[in-house]
C-alpha positions in Angstrom: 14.4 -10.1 27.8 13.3 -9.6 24.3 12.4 -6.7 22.3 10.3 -8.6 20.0 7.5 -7.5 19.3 4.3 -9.6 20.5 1.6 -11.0 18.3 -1.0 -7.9 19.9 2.0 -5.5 18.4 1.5 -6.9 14.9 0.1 -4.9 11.9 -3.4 -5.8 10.5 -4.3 -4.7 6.9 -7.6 -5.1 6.2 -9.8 -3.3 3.2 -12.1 -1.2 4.0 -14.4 -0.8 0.6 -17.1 1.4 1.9 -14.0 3.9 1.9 -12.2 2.8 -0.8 -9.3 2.2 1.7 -6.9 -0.3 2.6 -6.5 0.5 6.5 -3.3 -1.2 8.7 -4.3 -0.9 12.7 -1.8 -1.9 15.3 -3.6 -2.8 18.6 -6.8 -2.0 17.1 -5.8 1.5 16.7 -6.0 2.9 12.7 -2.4 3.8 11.5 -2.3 4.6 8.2 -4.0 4.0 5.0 -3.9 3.8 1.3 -6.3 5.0 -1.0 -7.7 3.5 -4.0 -9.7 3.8 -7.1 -11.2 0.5 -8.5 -11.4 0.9 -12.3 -12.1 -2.1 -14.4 -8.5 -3.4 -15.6 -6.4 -1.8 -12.7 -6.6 -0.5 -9.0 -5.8 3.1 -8.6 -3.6 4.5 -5.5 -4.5 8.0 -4.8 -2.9 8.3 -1.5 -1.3 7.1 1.1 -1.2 8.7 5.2 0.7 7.3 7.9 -0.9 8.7 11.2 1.9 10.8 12.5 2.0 8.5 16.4 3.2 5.9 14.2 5.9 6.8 11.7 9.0 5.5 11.2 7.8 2.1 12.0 7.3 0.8 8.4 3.6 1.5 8.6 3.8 2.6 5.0 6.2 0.3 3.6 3.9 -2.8 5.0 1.1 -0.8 3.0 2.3 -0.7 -0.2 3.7 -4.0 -0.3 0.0 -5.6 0.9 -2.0 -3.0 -1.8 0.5 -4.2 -4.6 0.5 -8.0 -3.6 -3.7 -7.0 -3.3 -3.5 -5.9 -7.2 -1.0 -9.0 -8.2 -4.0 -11.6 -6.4 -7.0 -9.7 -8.1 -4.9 -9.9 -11.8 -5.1 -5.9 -11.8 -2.7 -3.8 -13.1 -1.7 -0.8 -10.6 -1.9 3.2 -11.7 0.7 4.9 -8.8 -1.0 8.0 -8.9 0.0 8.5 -5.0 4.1 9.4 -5.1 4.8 7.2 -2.1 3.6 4.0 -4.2 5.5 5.2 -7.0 8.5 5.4 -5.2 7.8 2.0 -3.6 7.5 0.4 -6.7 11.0 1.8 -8.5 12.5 0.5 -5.2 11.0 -2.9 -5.1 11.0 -4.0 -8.9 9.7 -7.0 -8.1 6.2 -4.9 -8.9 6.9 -3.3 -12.2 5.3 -5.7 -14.0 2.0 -4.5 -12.7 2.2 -1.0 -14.2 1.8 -0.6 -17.6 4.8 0.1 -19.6 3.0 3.6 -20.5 1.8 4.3 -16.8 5.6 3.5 -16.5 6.8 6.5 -18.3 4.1 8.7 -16.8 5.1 8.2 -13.1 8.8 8.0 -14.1 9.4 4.2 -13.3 
């Protein structure tokens, strides 16, 4: 028997603008979101919530990495105001490039 998860089980990330949101729902249900700011040159993360019936399942992790692939598609840079970005970013270089060298310093990445 597998303990694969099924396709109904996946994550979906959608954007939700009227909120200013990017929302992930797992069998429909909301569980978590990131927060954001659209300024002209750069998305801004405020926040980011995990609902608490789904930690610990990479809800958060699966956020950043869509909102930071989100900024790399649109050409944006990113401003990590929200810590959990910050810190998802000075773990996963690959995303450095999309903060500002002086944003950098600011948010100690």
């Amino acid at each position: 028997m597998s303990n694969a998860p099924s396709a109904s089980d996946a994550l979906v990330i959608s954007s939700n603008d009227a909120l200013h949101r990017f929302e992930a729902r797992k069998n429909g249900e909301l569980a978590g979101y990131v927060e954001y700011n659209v300024l002209s040159e750069a998305l801004l993360f405020t926040h980011t919530e995990v609902l608490p019936a789904f930690e610990g399942q990479g809800v958060g992790s699966a956020l950043a990495k869509h909102v930071l692939g989100a900024a790399r598609a649109q050409g944006k840079q990113v401003i990590p105001v929200c810590q959990f970005i910050a810190g998802y970013i000075r773990k996963h270089r690959e995303y450095v490039e999309l903060v500002r060298p002086d944003v950098q310093r600011a948010f100690k990445i």
